[in-house]
C-alpha positions in Angstrom: 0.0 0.0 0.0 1.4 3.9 -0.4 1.5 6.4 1.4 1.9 10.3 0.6 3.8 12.3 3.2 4.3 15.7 4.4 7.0 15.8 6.9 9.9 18.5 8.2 13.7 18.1 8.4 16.0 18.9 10.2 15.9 22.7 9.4 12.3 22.3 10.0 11.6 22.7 6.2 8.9 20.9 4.6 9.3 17.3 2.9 6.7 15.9 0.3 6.8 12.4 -1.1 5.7 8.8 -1.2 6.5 5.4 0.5 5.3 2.0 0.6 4.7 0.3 3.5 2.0 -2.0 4.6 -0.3 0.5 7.4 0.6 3.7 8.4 2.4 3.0 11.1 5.0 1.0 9.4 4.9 3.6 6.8 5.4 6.6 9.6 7.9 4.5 10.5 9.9 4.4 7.6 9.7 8.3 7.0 11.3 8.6 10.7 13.8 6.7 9.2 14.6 9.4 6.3 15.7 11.1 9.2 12.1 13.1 8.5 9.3 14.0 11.2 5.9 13.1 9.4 3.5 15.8 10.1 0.6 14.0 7.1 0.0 10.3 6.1 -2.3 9.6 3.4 -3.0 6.2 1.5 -3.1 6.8 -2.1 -4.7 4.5 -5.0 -2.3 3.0 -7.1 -2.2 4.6 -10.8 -1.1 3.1 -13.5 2.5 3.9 -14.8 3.9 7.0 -17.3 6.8 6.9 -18.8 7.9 9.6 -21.4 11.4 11.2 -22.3 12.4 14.9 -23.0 15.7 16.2 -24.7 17.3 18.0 -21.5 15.3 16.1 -19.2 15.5 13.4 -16.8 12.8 10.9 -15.2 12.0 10.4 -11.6 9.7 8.0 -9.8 7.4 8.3 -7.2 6.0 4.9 -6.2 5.1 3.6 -9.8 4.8 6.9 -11.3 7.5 9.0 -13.5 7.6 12.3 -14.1 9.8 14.5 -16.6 12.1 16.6 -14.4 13.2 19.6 -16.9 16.4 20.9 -16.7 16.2 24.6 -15.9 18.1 27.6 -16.3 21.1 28.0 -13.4 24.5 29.3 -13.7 27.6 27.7 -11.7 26.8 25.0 -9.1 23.0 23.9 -8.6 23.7 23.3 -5.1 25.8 24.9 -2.2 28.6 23.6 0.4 25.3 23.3 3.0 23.4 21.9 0.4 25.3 18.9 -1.0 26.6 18.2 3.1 22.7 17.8 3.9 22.3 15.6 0.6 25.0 13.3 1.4 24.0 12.4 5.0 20.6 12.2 4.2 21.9 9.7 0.9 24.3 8.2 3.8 21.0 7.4 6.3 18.7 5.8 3.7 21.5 3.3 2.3 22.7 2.5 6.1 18.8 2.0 6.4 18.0 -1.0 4.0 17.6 1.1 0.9 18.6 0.9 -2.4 20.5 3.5 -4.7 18.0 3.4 -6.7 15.4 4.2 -3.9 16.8 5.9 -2.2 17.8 8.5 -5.3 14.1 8.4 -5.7 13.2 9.6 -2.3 16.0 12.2 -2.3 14.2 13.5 -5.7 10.9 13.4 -4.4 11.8 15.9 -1.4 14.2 18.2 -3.2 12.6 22.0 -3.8 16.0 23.5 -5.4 14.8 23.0 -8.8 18.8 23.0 -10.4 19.6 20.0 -7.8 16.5 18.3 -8.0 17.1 18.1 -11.7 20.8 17.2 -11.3 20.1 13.9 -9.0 16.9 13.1 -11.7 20.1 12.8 -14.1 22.1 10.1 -11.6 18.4 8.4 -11.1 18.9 7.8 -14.8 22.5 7.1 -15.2 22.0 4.5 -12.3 18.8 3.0 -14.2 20.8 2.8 -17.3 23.2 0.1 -15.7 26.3 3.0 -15.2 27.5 3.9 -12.0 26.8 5.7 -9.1 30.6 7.8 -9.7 29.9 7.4 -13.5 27.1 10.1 -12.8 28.7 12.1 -10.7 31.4 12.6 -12.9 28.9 14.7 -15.5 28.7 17.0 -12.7 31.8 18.4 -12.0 30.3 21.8 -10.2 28.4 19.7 -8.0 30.8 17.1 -7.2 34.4 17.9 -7.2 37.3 15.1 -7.4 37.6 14.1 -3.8 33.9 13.8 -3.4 34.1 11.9 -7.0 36.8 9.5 -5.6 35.5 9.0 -2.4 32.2 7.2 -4.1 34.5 5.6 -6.2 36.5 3.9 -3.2 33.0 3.3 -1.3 31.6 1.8 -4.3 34.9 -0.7 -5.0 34.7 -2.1 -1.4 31.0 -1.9 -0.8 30.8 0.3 1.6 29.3 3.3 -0.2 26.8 3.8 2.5 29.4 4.5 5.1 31.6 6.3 2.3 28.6 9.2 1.9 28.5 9.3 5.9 32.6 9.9 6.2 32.2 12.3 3.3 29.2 14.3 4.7 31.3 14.4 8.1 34.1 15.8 6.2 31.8 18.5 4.3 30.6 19.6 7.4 33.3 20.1 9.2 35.2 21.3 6.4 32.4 24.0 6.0 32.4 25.0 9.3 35.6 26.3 9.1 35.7 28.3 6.3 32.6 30.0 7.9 34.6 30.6 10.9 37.3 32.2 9.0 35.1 34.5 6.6 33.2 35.8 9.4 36.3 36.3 11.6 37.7 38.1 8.3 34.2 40.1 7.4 33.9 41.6 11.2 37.4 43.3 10.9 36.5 45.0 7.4 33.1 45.9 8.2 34.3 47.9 11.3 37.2 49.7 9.2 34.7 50.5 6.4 32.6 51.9 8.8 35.4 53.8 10.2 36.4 55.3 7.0 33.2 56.3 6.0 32.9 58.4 9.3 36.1 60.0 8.8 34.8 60.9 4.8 31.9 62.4 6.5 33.4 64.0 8.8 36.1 65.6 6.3 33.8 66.1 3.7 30.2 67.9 5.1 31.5 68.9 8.6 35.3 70.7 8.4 34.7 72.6 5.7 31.6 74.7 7.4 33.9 75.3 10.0 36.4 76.5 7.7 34.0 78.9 6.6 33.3 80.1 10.3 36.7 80.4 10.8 37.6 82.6 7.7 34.9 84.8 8.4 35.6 85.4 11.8 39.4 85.4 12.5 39.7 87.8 9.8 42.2 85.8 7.7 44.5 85.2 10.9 46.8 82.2 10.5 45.3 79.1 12.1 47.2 76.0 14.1 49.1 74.0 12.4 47.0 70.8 13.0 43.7 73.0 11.7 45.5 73.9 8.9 46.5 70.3 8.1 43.0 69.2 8.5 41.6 72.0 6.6 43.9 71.1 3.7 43.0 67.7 3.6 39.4 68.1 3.6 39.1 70.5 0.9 41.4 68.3 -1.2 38.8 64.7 -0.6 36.0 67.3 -0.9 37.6 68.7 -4.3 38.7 65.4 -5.4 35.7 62.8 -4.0 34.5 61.8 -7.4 38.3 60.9 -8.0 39.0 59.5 -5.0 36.0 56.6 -5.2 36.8 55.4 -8.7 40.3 55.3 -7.5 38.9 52.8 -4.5 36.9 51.1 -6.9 40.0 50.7 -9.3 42.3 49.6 -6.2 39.4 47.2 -5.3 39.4 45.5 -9.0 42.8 45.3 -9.0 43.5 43.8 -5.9 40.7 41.1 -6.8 42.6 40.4 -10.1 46.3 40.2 -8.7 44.6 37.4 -6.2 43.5 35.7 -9.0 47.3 35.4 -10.6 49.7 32.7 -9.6 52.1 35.4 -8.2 49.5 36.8 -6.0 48.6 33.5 -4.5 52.0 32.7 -4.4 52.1 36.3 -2.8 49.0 35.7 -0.1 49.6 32.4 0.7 53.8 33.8 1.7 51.6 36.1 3.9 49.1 34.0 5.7 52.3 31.5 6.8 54.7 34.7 8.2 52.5 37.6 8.5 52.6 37.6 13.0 48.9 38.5 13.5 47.7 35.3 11.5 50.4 32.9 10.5 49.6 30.7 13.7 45.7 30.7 13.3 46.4 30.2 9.0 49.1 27.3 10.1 46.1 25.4 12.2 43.9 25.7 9.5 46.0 24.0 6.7 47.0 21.1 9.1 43.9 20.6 9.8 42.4 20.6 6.3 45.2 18.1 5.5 44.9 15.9 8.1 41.0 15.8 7.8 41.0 15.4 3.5 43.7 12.9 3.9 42.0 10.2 7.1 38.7 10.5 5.5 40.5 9.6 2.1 42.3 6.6 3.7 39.2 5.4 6.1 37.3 5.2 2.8 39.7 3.0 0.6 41.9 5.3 -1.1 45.3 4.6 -1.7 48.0 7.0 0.1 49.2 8.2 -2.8 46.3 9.1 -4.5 44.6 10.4 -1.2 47.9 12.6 -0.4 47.2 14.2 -4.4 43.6 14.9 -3.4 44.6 16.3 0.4 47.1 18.7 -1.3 44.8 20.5 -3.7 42.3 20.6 -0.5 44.7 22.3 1.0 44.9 25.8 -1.0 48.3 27.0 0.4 50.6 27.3 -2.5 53.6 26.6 -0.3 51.9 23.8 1.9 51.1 22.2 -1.6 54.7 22.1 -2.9 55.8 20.5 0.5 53.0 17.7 0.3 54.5 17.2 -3.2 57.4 16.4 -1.4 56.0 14.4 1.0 54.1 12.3 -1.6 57.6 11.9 -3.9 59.5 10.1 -0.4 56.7 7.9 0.5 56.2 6.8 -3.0 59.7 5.8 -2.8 59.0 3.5 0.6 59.2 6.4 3.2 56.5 6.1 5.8 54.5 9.0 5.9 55.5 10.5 9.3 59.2 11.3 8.4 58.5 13.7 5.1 55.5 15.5 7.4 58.9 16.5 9.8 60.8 16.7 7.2 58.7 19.9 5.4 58.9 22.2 8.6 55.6 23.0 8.2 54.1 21.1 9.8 54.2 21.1 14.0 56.1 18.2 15.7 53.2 17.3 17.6 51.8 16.3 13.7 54.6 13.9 12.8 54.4 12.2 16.2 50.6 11.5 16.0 50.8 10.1 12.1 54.2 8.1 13.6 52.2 6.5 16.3 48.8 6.1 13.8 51.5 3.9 11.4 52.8 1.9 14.3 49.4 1.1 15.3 47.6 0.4 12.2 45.2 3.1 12.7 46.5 6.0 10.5 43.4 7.3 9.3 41.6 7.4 12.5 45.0 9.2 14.2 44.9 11.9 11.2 41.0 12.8 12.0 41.8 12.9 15.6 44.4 15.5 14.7 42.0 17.6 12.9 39.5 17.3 15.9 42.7 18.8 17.8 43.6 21.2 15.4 39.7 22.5 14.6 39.5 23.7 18.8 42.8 25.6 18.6 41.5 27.2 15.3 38.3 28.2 17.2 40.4 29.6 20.1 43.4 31.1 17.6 40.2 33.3 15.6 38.5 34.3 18.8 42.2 35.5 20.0 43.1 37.4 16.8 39.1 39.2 16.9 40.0 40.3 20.0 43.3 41.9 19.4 41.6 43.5 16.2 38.5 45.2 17.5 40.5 47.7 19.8 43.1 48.4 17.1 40.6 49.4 15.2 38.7 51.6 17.6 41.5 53.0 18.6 42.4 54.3 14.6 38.8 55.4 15.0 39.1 57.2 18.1 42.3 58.5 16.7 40.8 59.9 13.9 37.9 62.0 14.8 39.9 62.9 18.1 42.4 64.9 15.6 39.7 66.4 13.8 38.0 67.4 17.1 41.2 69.0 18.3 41.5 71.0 15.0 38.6 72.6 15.0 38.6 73.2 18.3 42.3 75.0 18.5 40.8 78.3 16.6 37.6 78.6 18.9 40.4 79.3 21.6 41.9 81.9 19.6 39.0 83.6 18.7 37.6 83.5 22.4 41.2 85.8 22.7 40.3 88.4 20.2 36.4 88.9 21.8 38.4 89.5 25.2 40.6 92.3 23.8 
């Protein structure tokens, strides 16, 4: 017998789709198991099944019953970092739960409201029913599914264990997610708070110094003002002369910084800076060694070979520097070197590192040592941001503070002088 359902996620969004199950307790039952809380259970008559094709577009089933899924109109990926983690455990659950691929593909397709992904899994749905792969698929989508996700299938499908493959690899797209959030909002908090300090200053320079510099000509009778006022003075009617001039040129700086990143040199350029620069080169350090160690033990607890895991760990890494060391790394133990030695070796990498993987080879449990030293590594990262925030925020208050307390003075010093010529 089938069931429709309306049910709610984790995020408390709302899930539609169809199960079979023989009452509707069972069938309740199996939507918990989707990892879904079933708010509606309805039996439905059984219809009789459609099948039709469409250039573009790909076929999904709901109990007996396909539907076209049209491919619509998306530029770059048709799903985010958030996105494809939730897809993955949620693929992860219904496989570890008695499902098939196929199924469970179905189910996934069912539920999915982002129109681009739903359409992108209708297209492994078909690839599977065509007698390919489940990798085979994935490999059409490269924006969607990079390498290390690709291989990762590919090792859970060689050994069988694709179910607890999806579940490593949605554990690794978490955490590795979490982190770059961490580090873009501990990066967006300092540059919101000097923007907003330079703005104030243009204010201040721009609508409020030059009425006073009016006052004062008027009054003092063209007597020579204090040096500071007169620096201030100068300054303003220069930003206020040249403003229109002076925001193209930010908006030129801006463009051309954002293309010099985009070079090799100026990687080579910012990724020299985040390993020596004092402020961040310890919080940047913790960051790589942890994306290493965490891309290269959920690589080896799937199935992948070291050498071929150690490739996929370097690119994951995104420190031009870090990379060429791991090349190095990878060139010694392809020659018979166990990994620990070449990890010293580099310098890069803290002793503490070497030790842990030297242990994890003695023991025969390398790739559970390596995630263990990303557990490590992700708390000291936590506490390394929180420590650089808090050395940032009163730097820049105090520029702020600075600032207008130099403007203040300026415009204050002539009041004082012309206070003198109303007492004589």
């Amino acid at each position: 017998m089938k069931f429709e359902f309306i049910a709610l996620d984790s995020g408390g969004e709302e899930r539609r789709g169809m199960v079979e199950a023989p009452s509707r307790e069972l069938a309740s039952t199996q939507i918990k198991s989707y990892g879904l809380i079933p708010a509606k259970v309805t039996p439905v008559k059984a219809k009789s099944r459609k099948a039709s094709t469409s250039g573009g577009g790909g076929l999904t089933v709901r109990g007996d019953r396909r539907e076209i899924v049209k491919k619509p109109l998306y530029f770059g990926a048709a799903i985010g970092g958030k996105g494809l983690a939730i897809f993955t455990r949620q693929l992860s659950t219904l496989l570890q739960n008695g499902l098939s691929l196929i199924k469970s593909l179905e189910v996934l397709v069912a539920q999915e409201r982002n129109p681009a992904f739903k359409w992108v899994l209708s297209q492994q749905l078909e690839n599977i029913r065509s007698g390919n792969t489940f990798s085979e698929g994935l490999a059409q989508h490269k924006k969607e599914f990079d390498a290390l996700y690709l291989n990762m299938v590919k090792a859970g499908e060689a050994s069988g264990t694709l179910d607890m493959a999806l579940g490593r690899l949605a554990h690794y797209l978490t955490k590795a997610r979490q982190i770059r959030s961490k580090v873009t909002q501990a990066s967006i908090y300092p540059i919101v708070v000097f923007s907003f300090s330079l703005l104030i200053v243009l204010g201040l320079m721009t609508f409020v110094v030059p009425k006073f510099a009016a006052i004062f000509d008027k009054q003092l009778n063209g007597e020579q003002l204090p040096v500071l006022t007169r620096i201030v003075m100068n300054l303003s009617q220069f930003i206020t002369s040249n403003i229109v001039g002076i925001l193209v040129g930010l908006v030129v700086a801006f463009l051309l910084f954002t293309g010099f990143r985009s070079t090799r040199a100026g990687a080579v350029f910012f990724a020299f800076v985040k390993l020596n620069l004092p402020l961040i080169k310890d919080t940047f350090s913790k960051i790589y060694v942890s994306r290493f160690c965490r891309t290269l033990g959920t690589l080896l607890e799937s199935g992948v070979p070291i050498l071929e895991a150690l490739n996929y760990s370097r690119a994951a890494v995104g420190n031009r520097f870090i990379m060429n060391a791991v090349d190095k790394v990878r060139n010694r133990v392809r020659d018979g070197e166990p990994l620990s030695k070449p990890i010293e070796a580099t310098g890069l990498f803290p002793p503490m590192v070497s030790s842990m993987i030297e242990v994890g080879e003695e023991t025969g449990e390398l790739p559970n040592m390596l995630n263990q030293i990303a557990e490590i590594y992700d708390e000291e990262v936590d506490a390394s941001i929180s420590s650089v925030t808090s050395v940032i925020e009163p730097i820049l208050i105090l520029m702020l503070a600075i600032s207008v307390l130099v403007i203040a003075i300026s415009l204050f010093l002539p009041f004082i002088k012309l206070m003198q010529n109303i007492a004589q």
